[in-house]
TIRO-2110 file (N, C-alpha, C; in Angstrom, 1 decimal):
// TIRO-2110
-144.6, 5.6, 26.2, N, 1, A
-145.1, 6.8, 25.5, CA, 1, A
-143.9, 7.5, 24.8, C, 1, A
-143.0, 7.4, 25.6, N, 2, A
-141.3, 8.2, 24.9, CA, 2, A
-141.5, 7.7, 23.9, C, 2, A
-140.6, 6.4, 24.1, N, 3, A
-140.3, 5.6, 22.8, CA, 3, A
-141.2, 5.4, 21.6, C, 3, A
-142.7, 5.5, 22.0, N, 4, A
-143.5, 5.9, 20.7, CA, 4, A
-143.4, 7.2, 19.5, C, 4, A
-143.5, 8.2, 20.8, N, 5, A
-143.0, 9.6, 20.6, CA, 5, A
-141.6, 9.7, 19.5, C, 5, A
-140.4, 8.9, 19.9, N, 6, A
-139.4, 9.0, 19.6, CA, 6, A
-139.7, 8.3, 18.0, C, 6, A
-140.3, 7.2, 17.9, N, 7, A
-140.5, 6.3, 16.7, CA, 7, A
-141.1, 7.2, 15.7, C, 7, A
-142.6, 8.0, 16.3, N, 8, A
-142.9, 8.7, 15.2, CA, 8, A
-142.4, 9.8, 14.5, C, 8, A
-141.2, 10.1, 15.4, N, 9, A
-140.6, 11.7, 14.8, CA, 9, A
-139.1, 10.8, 14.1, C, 9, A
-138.9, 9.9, 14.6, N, 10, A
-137.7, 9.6, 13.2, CA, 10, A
-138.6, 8.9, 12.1, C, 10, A
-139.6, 8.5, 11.9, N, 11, A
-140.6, 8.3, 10.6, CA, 11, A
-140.5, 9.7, 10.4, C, 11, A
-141.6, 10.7, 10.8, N, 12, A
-141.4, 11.8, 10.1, CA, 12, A
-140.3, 12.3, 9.7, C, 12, A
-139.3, 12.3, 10.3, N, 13, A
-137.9, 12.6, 9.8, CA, 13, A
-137.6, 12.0, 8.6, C, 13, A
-137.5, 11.0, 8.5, N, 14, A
-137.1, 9.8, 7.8, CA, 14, A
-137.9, 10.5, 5.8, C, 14, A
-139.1, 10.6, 5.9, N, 15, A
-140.3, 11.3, 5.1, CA, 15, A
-140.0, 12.2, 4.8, C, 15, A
-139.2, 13.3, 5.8, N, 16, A
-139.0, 14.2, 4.8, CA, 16, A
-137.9, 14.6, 3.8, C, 16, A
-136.8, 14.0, 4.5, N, 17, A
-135.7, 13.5, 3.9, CA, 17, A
-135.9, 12.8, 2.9, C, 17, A
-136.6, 12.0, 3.0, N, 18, A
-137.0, 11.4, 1.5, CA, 18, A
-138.0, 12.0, 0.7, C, 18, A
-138.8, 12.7, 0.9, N, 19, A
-139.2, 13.2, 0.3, CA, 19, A
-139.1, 14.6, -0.4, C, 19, A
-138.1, 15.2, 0.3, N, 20, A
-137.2, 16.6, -0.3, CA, 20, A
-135.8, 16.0, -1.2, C, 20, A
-135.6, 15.0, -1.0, N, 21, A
-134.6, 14.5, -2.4, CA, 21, A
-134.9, 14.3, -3.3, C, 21, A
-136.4, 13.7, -3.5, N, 22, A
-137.2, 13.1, -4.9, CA, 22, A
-137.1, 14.7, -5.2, C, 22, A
-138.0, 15.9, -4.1, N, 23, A
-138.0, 17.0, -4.9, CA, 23, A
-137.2, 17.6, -5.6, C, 23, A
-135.6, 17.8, -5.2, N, 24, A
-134.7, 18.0, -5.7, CA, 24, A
-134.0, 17.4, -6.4, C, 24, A
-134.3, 16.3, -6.5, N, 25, A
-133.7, 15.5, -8.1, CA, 25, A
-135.0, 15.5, -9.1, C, 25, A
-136.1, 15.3, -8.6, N, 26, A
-136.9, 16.4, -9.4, CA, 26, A
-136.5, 17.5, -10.7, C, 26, A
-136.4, 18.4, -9.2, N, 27, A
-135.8, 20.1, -10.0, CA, 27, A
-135.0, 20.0, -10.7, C, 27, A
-133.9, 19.3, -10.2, N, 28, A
-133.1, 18.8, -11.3, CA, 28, A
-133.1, 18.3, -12.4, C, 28, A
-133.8, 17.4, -12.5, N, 29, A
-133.8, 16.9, -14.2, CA, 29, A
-135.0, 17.7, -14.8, C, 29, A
-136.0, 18.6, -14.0, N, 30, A
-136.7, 19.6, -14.9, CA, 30, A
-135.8, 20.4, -15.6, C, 30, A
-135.1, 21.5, -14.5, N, 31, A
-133.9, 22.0, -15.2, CA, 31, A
-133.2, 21.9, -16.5, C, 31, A
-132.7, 20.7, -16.8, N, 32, A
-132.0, 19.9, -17.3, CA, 32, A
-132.8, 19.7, -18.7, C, 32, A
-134.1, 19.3, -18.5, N, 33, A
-134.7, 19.0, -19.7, CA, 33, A
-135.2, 20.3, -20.3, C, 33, A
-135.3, 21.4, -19.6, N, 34, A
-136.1, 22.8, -20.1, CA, 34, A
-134.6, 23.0, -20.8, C, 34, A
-133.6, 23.1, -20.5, N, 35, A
-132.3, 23.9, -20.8, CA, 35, A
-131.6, 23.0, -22.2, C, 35, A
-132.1, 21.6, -22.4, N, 36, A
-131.7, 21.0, -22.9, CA, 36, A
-132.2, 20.8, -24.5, C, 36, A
-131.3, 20.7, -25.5, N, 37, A
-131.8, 20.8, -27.0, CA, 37, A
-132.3, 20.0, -27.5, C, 37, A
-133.9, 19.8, -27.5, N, 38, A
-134.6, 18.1, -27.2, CA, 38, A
-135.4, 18.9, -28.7, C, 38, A
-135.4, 17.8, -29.2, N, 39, A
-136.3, 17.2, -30.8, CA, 39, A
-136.9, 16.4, -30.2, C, 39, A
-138.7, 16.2, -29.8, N, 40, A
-139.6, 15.4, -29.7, CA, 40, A
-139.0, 14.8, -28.7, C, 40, A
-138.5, 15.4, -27.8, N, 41, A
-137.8, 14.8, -26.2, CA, 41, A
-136.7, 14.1, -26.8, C, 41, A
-136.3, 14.3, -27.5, N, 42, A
-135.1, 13.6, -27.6, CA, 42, A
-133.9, 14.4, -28.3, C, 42, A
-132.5, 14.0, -27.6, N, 43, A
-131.6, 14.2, -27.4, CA, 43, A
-130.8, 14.4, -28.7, C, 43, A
-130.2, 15.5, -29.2, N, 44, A
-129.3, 15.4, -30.4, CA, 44, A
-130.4, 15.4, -31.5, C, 44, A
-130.9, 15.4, -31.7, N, 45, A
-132.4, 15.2, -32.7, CA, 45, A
-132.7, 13.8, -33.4, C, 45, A
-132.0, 12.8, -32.2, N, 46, A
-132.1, 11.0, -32.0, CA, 46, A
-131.2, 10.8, -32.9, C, 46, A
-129.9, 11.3, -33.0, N, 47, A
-128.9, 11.1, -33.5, CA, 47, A
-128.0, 10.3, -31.8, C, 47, A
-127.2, 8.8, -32.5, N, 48, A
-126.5, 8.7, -31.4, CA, 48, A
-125.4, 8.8, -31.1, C, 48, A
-125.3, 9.4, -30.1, N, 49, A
-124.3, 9.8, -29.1, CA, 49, A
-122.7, 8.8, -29.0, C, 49, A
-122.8, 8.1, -29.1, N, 50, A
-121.8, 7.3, -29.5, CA, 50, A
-121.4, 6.9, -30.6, C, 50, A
-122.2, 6.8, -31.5, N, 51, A
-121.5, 6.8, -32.9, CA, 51, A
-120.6, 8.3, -33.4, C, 51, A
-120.4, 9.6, -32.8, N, 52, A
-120.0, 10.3, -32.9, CA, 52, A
-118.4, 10.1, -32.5, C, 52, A
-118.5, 9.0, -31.9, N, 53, A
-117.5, 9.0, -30.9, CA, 53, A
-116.7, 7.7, -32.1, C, 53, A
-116.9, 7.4, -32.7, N, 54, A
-116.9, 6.2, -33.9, CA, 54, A
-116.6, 7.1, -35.1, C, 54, A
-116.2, 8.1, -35.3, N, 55, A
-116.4, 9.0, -36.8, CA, 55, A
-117.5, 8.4, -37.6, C, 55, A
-118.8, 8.6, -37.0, N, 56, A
-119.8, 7.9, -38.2, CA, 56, A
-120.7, 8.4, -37.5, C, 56, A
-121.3, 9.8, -37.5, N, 57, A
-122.5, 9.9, -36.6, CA, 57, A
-124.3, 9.0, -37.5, C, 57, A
-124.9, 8.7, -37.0, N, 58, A
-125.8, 8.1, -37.5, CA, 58, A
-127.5, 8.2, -36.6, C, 58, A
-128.3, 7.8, -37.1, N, 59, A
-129.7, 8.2, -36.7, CA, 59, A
-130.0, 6.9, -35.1, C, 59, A
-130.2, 7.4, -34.0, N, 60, A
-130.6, 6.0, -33.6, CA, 60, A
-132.1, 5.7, -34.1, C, 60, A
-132.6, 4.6, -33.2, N, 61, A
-133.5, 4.0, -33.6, CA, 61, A
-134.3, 3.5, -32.1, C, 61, A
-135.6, 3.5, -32.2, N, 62, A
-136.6, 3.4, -31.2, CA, 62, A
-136.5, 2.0, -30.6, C, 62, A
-136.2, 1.1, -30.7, N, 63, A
-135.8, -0.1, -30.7, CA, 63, A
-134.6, 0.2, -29.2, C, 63, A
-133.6, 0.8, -29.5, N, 64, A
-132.1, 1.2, -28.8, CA, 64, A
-132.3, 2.9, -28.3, C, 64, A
-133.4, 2.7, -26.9, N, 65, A
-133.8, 3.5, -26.8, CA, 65, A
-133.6, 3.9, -25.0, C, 65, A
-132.9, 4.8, -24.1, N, 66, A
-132.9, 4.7, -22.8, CA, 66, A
-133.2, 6.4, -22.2, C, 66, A
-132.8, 6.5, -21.0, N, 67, A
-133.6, 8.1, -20.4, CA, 67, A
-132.4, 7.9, -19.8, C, 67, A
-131.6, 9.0, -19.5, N, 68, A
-130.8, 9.8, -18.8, CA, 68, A
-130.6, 10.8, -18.2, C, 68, A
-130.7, 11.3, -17.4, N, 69, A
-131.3, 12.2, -16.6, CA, 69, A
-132.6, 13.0, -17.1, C, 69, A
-133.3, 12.1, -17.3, N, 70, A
-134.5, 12.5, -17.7, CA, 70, A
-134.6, 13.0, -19.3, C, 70, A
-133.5, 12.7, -20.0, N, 71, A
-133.7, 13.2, -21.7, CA, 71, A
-133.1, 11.6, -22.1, C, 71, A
-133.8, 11.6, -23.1, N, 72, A
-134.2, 10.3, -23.9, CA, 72, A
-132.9, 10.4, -25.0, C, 72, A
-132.3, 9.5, -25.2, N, 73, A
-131.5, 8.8, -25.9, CA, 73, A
-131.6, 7.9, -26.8, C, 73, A
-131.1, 7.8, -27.9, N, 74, A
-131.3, 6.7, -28.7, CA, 74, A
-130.1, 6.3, -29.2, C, 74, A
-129.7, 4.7, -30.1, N, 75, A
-128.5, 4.2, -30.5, CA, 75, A
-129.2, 3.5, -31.7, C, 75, A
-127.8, 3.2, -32.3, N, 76, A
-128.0, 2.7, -33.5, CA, 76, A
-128.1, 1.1, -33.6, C, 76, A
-127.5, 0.8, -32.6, N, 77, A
-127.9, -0.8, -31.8, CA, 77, A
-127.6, -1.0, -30.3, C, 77, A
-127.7, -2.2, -30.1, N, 78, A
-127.3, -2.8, -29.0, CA, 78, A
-126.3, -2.5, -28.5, C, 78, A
-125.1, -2.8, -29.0, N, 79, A
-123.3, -2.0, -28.2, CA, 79, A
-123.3, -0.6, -28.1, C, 79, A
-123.9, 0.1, -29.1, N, 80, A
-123.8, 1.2, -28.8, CA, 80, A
-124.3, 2.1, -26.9, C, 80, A
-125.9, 1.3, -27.3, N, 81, A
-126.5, 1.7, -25.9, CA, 81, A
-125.8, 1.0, -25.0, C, 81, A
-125.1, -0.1, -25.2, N, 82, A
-124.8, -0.7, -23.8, CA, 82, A
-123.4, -0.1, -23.5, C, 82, A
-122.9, 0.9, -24.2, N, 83, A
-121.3, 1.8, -24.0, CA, 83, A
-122.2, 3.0, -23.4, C, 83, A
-123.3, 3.2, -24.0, N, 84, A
-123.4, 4.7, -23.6, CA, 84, A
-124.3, 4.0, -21.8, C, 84, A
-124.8, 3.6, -21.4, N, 85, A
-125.4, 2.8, -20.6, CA, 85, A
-124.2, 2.9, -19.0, C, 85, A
-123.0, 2.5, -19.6, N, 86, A
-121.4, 2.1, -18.6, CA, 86, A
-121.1, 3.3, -18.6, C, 86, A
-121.3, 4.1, -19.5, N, 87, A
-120.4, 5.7, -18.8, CA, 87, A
-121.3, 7.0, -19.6, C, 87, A
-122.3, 6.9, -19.3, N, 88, A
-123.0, 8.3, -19.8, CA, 88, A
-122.4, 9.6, -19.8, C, 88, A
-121.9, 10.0, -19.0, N, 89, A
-121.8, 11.6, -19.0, CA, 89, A
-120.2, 11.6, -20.2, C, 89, A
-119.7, 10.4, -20.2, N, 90, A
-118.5, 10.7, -21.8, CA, 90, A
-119.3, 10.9, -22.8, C, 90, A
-120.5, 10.2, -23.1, N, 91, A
-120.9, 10.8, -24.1, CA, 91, A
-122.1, 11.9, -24.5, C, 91, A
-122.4, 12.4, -23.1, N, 92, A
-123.5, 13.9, -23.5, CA, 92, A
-123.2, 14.7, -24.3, C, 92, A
-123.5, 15.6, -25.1, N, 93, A
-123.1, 16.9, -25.9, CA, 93, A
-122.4, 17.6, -25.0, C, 93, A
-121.8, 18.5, -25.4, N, 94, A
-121.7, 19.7, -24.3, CA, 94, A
-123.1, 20.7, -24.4, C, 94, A
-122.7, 21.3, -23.3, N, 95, A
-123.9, 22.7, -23.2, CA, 95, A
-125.3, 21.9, -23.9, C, 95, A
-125.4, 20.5, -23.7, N, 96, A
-127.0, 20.3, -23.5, CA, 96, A
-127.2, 20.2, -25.2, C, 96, A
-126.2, 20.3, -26.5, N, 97, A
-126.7, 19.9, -27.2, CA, 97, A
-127.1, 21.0, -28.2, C, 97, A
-126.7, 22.3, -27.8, N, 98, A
-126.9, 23.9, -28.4, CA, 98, A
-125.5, 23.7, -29.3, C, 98, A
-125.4, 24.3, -30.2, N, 99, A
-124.3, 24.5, -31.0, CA, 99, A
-122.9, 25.5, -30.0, C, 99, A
-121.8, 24.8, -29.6, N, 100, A
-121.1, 25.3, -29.1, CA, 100, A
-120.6, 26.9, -29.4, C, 100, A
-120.4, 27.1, -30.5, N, 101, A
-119.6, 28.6, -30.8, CA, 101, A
-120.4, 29.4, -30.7, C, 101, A
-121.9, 29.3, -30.5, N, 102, A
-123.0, 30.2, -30.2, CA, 102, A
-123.3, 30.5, -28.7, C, 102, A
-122.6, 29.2, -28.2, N, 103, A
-122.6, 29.5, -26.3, CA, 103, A
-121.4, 30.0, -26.2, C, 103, A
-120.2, 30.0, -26.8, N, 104, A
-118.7, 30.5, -26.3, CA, 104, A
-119.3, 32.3, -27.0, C, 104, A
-119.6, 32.1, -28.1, N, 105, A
-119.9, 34.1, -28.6, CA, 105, A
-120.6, 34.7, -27.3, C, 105, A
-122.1, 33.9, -27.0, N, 106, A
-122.6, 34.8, -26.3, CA, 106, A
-123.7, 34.4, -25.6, C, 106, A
-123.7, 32.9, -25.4, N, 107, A
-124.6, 32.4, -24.1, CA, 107, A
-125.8, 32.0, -25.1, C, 107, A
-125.9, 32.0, -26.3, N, 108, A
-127.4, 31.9, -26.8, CA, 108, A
-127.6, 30.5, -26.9, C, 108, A
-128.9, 30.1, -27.3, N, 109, A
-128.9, 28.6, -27.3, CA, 109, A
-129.6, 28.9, -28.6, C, 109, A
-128.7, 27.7, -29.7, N, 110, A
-128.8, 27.8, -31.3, CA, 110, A
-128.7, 26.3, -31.6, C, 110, A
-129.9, 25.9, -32.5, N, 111, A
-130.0, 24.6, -33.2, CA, 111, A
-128.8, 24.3, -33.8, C, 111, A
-128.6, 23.2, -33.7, N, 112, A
-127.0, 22.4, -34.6, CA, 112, A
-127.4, 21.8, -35.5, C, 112, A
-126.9, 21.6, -36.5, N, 113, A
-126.8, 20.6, -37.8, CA, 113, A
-125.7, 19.2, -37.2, C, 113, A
-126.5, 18.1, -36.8, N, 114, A
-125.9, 16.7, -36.1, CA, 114, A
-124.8, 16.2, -36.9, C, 114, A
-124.8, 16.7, -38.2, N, 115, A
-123.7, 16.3, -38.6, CA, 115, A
-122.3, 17.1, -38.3, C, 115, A
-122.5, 18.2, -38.0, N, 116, A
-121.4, 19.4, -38.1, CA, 116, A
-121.3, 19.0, -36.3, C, 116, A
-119.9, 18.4, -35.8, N, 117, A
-119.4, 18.3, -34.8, CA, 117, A
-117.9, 17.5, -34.8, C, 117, A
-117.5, 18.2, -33.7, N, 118, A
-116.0, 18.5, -32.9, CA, 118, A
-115.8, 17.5, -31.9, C, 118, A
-114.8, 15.9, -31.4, N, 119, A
-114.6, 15.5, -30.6, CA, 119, A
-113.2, 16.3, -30.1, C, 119, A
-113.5, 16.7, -29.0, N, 120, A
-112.2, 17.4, -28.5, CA, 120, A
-111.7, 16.9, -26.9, C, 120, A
-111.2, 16.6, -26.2, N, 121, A
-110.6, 16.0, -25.3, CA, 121, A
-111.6, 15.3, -24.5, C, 121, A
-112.1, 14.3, -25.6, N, 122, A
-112.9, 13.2, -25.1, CA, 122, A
-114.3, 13.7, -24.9, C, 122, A
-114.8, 14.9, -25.5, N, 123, A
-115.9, 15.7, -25.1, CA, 123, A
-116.5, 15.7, -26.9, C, 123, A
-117.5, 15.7, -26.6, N, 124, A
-118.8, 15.7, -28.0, CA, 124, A
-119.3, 17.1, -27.9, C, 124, A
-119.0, 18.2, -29.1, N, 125, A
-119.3, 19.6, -29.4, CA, 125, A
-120.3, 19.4, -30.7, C, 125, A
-121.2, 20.2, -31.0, N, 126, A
-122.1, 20.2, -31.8, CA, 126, A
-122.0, 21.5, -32.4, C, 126, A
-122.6, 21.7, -33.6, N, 127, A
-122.5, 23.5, -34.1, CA, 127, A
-123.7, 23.1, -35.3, C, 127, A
-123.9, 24.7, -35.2, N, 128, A
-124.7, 25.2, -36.6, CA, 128, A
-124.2, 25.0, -37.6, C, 128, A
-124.6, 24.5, -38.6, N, 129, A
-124.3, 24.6, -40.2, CA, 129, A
-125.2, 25.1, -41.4, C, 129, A
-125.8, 25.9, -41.5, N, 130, A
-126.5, 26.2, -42.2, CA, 130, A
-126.3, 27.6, -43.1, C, 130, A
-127.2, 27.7, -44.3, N, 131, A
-127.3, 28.8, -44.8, CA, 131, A
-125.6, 29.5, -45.3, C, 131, A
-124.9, 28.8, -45.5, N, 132, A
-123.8, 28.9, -45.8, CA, 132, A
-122.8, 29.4, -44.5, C, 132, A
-122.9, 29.1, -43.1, N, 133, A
-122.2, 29.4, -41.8, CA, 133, A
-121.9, 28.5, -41.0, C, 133, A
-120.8, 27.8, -41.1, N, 134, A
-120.5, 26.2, -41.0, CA, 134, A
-119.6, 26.8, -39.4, C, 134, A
-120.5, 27.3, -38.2, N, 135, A
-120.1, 27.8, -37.3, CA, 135, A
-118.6, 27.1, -36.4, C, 135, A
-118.9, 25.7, -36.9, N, 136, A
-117.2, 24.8, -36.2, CA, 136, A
-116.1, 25.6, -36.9, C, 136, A
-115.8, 26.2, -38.0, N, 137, A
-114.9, 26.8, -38.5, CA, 137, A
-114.0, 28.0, -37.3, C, 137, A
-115.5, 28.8, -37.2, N, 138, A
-115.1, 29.9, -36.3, CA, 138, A
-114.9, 29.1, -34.8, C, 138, A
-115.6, 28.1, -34.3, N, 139, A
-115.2, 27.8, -32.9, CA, 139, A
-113.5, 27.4, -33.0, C, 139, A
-113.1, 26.8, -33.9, N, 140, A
-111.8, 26.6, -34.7, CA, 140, A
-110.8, 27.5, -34.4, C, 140, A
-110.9, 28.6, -34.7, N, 141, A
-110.3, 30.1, -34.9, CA, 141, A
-110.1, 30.2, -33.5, C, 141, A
-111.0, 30.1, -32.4, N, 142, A
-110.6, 30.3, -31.1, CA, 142, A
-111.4, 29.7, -30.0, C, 142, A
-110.7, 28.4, -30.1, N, 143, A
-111.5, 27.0, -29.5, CA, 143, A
-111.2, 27.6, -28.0, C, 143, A
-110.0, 27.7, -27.2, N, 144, A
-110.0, 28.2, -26.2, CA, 144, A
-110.6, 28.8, -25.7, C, 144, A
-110.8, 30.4, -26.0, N, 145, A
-111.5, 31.5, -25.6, CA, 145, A
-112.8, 31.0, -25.9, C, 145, A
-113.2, 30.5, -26.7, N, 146, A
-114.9, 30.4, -27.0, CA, 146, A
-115.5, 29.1, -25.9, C, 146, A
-114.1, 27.9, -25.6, N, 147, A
-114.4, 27.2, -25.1, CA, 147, A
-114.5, 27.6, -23.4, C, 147, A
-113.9, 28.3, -23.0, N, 148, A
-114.1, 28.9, -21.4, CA, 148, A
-115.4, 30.0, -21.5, C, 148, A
-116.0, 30.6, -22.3, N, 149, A
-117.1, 31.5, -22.4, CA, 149, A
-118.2, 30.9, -22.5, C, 149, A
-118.0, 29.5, -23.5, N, 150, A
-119.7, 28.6, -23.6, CA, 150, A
-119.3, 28.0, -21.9, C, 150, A
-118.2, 27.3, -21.6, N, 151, A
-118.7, 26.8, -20.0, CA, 151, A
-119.1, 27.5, -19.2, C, 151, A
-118.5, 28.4, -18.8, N, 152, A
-119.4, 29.6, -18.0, CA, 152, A
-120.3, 29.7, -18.6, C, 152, A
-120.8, 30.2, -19.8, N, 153, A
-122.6, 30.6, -20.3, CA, 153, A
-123.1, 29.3, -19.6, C, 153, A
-123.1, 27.9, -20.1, N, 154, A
-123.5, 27.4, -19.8, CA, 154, A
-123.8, 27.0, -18.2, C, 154, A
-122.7, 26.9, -17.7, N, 155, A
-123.2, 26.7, -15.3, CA, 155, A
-124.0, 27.9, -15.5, C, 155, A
-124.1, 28.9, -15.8, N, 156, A
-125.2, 29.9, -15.3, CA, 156, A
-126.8, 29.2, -15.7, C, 156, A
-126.7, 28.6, -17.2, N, 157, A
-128.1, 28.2, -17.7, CA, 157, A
-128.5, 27.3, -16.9, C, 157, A
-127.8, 26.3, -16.0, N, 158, A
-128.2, 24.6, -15.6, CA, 158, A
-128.0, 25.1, -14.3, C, 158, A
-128.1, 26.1, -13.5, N, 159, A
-128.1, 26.8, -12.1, CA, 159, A
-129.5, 26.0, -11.5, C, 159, A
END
């Protein structure tokens, strides 16, 4: 009768442990996807992530298509996804894909123009370009300071 006793309480153990990590990796990639700058669920506005990293940003395509923590990605082919595939987090946006000098000014989350972007120590930066305010200029002016103000804005948003 122990030992039954004992068997059913490390099952229920066992259950809830597994089932409070699904919930929290759950929460997690909800988080992640509400905070995140998704076009039709997808990532960069299906622009790929690795061809940035190539000086040639370009459109992926539904074909060269994978989920990463729960936000959809796309490539321009086959090598592409299978680099971004081997080391994902080299090639995320920063700050989820918001135009950077809008999170280093002041935490806001602002649409980018995919073409207007910054590789800077191995990291993929995105910005607004529009209506004559080609916002990489000014992150330019003061990449530092703007760049410690968007990372903190940002850990506060993905809390």
């Amino acid at each position: 009768m122990q030992t039954r006793f004992i068997s059913n309480f490390l099952i229920s153990l066992t259950l809830t442990f597994v089932l409070s990590a699904v919930f929290f990796q759950g929460h997690a990639q909800t988080v992640q996807q509400k905070q995140y700058n998704l076009s039709n669920n997808l990532a960069v506005q299906g622009y790929d992530v690795v061809s940035y990293f190539k000086n040639s940003p370009v459109k992926g395509v539904k074909t060269y298509e994978t989920v990463y923590q729960g936000i959809v990605y796309r490539f321009a082919n086959a090598d592409n996804l299978k680099t971004f595939k081997a080391n994902p987090a080299k090639y995320e946006p920063q700050y989820g894909g918001w135009c950077a000098y809008a999170m280093g000014k002041d935490g806001s989350k602002v649409d980018i123009n995919p073409k207007t972007y910054k590789i800077h120590n191995g990291k993929l930066y995105l910005f607004y370009n529009a209506w004559g305010t080609n916002t990489l200029n000014y992150w330019n002016d003061d990449e530092a300071n703007l760049q410690k103000k968007a990372d903190l804005s940002w850990s506060k948003l993905i809390k």
